[in-house]
C-alpha positions, 0 to 999 in steps of 0.5 A: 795141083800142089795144093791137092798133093800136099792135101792128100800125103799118101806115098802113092801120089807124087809128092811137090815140095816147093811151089811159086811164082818166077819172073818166068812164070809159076813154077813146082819142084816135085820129087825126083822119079826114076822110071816110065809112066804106063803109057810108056810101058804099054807102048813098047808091050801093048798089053801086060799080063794079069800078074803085073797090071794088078799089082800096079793097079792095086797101088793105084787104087791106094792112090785114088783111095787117099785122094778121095779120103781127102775129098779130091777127085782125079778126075783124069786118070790115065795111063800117061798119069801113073807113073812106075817108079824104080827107086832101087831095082825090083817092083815098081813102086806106083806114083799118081800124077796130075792132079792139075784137073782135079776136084776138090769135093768140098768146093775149096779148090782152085779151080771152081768147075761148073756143069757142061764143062769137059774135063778129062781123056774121052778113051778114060773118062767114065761116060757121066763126064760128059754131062759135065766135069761138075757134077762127078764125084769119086765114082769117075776116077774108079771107071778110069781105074778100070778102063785103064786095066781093059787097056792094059790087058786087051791093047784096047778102049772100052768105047771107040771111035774114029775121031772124037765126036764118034768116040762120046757118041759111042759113050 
């Protein structure tokens, strides 16, 4: 995650100073953020009018944008991974988190993936995921950007189910 950070740099991605090891375990220091991240916001408003879910999204895709001219691939996008932050009074300033699944198209990530692998939120994940976290590209985290928008404005999932097995059948 650190390392995808750093290689992006864009002011919409949440920036991690400091990485390493401790005799507890790893450890990052990421900058400090004030404020809830979408999931939050939409559980206390279940939905958000047209005039506040676009501006966010728009910041989103900047984010996404830069992560994908570094050749990095969220990979899950998600309402718990947009974070508003308010670092003095007025618009949200957005902040993409959670680059720990994320793909490096180039192959140099740490984390190698490989075909039939499931990586991801089923209710976001664009429907290729699930032939396999290896074989999507940028184009994934653009379905996630707007299945994150359907639920911002209509309290609902693109694909449902009532439990997980009905839900990628549904996909």
């Amino acid at each position: 995650e650190a390392r995808a950070t750093a290689r992006i740099g864009s002011e919409f991605i949440v920036q991690v100073l400091d990485c390493g090891e401790s005799p507890l375990g790893p450890y990052m220091i990421m900058e400090a953020l004030v404020g809830e991240d979408l999931s939050e916001l939409l559980d206390k408003r279940t939905v958000l009018p047209p005039r506040e879910i676009l501006p966010i999204m728009v910041d989103v895709l900047e984010g996404l944008g830069a992560a994908h001219c570094a050749g990095i691939v969220h990979r899950d996008l998600k309402p718990g991974n947009i974070f508003l932050h308010y670092p003095i009074a007025g618009k949200a300033h957005v902040k993409l988190m959670d680059f720990g699944v994320s793909k490096f198209m180039d192959g140099s990530g740490p984390v190698a993936t490989r075909n039939g692998l499931l990586l991801g939120t089923p209710e976001y994940m664009a429907p290729e995921q699930l032939r396999g976290a290896g074989l999507i590209d940028q184009r994934a985290d653009v379905y996630s950007a707007g299945a994150v928008l359907y639920r911002a404005l209509t309290d609902a999932f693109v694909y449902r189910g009532e439990n997980l097995q009905e839900l990628l059948v549904s996909m």
